[in-house]
N, C-alpha and C positions, 0 to 999 in steps of 0.2 A: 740258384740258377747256374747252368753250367753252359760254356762255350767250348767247342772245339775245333782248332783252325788248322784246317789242312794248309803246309806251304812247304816251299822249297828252302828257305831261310828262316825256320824256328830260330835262330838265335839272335833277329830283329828285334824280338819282341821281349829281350831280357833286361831292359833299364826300364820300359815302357810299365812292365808287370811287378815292380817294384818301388813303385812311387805312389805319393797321394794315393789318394781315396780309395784309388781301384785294390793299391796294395793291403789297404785297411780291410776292404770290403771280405779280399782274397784270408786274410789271416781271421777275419772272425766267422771263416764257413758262408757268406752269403752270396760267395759266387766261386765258381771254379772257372778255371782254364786249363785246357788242358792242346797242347802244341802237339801234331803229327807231320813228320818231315815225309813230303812226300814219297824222296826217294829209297825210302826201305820199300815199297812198291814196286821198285824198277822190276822190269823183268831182262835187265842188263847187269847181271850181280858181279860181272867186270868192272863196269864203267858209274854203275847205279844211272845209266841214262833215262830219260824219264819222257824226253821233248824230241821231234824228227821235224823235217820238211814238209812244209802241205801238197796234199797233191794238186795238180795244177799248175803248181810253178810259185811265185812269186813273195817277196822276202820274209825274214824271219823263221821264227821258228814253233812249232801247237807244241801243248802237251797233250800227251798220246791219253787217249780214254781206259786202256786197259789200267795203268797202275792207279787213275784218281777214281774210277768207279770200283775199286777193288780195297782200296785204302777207304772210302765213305762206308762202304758196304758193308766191311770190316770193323768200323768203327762202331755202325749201329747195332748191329748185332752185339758187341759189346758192352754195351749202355741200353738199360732198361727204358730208359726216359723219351720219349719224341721228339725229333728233331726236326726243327723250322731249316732245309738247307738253303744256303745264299750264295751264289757266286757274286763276287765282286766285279762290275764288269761298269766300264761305259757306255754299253748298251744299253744299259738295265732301271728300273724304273727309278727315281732321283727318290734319297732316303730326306725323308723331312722328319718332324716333330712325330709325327701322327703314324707312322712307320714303327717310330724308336718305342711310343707308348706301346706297339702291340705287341713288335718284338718283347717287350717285358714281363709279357704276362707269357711269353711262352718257356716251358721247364729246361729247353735246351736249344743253341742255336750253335748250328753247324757253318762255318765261315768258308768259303774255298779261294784260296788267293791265289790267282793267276800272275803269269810271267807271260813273257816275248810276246808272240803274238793271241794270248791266251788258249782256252782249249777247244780238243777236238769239240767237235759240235757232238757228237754220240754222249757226250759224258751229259749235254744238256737234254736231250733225249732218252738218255737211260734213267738219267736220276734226279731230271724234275725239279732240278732246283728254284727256288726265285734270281731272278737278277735284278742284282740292286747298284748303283749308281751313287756316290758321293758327290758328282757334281760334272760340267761339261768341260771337264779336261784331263787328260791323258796322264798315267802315272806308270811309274816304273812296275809296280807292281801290285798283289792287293794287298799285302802287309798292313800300307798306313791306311788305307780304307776300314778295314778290318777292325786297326787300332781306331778310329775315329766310329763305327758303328759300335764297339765295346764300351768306348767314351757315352755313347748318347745312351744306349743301356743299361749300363748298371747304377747310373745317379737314379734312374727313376725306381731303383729296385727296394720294397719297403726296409728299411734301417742303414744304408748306404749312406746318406746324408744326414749330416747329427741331427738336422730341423725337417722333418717330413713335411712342412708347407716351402722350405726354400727354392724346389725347383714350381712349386704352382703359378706364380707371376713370371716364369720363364719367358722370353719370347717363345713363341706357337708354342707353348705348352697346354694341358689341361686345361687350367685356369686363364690363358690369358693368349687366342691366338692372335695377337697383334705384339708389337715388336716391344719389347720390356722398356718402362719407364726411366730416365737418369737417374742415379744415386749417388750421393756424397759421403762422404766421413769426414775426419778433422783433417787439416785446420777449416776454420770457417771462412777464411779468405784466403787467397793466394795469388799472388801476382795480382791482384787488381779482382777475382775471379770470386766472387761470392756464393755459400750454400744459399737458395732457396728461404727466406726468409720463414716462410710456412712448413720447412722440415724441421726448424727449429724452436717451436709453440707448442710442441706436445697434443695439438688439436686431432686425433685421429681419424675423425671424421674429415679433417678439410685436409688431411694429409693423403684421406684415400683416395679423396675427388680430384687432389692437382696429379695424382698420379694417374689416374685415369685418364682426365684430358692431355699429359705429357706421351700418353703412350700412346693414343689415338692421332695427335701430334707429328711426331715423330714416326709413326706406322704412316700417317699421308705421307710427309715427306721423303720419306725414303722406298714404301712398298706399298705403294697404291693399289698393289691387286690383292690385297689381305684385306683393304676396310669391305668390300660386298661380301666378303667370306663370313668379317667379321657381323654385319647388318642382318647375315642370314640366319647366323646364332645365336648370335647375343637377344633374347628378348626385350632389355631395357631402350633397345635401339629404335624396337617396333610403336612406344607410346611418344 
């Protein structure tokens, strides 16, 4: 699978794409990245300016439509593959589980990360992108979004993860959209804090039923508007 992320600050993303997994993923070919600094686009090749004033009036600063529909356009044409484009925007529709699954099966995802006051509106007009959303708060830019949507895809990508069932019992994943179960390791006490006496019986059977009622559990108390989601799928819910 290949990414490619239009931004003004490719060199954000130079500790992030050399760590864990994602850098594992990157060295055995099963995913690429590939960084385009916006402003080789400029049509300012004094200044490489990229961003001006809105008209209208009022603060901050757009990026101008000519050099990001020119840079996208530029890019596809270069790459044989189809590209899912996304601006990052907090406009944009909130990226959950069921997003990141789809994103996965697509062969290329184009990322556009905005600054200041994000872009001209023509760029979303010319070139169709989705707008996608990490969540209801404001960021400097779309960098860590980017980084956080490349986070939720490429774990689900087949051989990324040494155990292809470890992301199935994810919260809202495939296998399991209600909020994942507790888990321990050693020691088996701690401060006063004891495992689960039933994680420790080797019983597989009564280990997967206390896991299910933990996660059901735990899914009430904290996100109550997942168990109807959950009632409407799950068939075991309907006998």
């Amino acid at each position: 699978m290949r990414f490619d992320i239009v931004t003004l600050f490719p060199a954000i993303f130079d500790g992030y794409l050399t760590q864990s997994l994602l850098n594992k993923a990157i060295e055995r070919e099963l995913v690429q990245i590939h960084r385009h600094d916006l402003r080789e686009w400029s049509h300012d090749p004094k200044h490489n300016k990229i961003d001006d004033r809105p008209f209208g009036g009022g603060p901050g600063m757009l990026i101008q439509a000519p050099p990001t529909v020119e840079c996208v356009e530029q890019i596809d044409r270069e790459c044989e593959l189809p590209a899912r484009r996304i601006v990052l925007t907090p406009q944009g529709k909130k990226l959950d589980q069921r997003l990141a699954e789809d994103l996965a099966t697509s062969p290329r995802v184009l990322l556009m990360c905005g600054r200041y006051e994000g872009f001209d509106q023509r760029v979303m007009d010319i070139l169709e992108p989705e707008e996608v959303s990490v969540g209801d708060f404001v960021l400097n830019g779309g960098e860590v979004a980017a980084m956080i949507v490349i986070d939720a895809v490429v774990r689900l990508i087949p051989g990324v993860l040494g155990d292809e069932l470890s992301n199935f019992d994810d919260s809202f994943s495939r296998g399991n959209r209600l909020l994942e179960f507790p888990q321990y390791t050693r020691p088996r006490e701690y401060r006063g804090h004891r495992v689960p006496d039933v994680l420790l019986e080797g019983d597989h059977q009564r280990i997967a039923a206390w896991r299910a009622e933990a996660s059901l559990t735990r899914t009430a108390e904290r996100r109550q508007d997942l168990l109807s989601e959950h009632s409407q799928t799950d068939p075991k819910t309907d006998s």
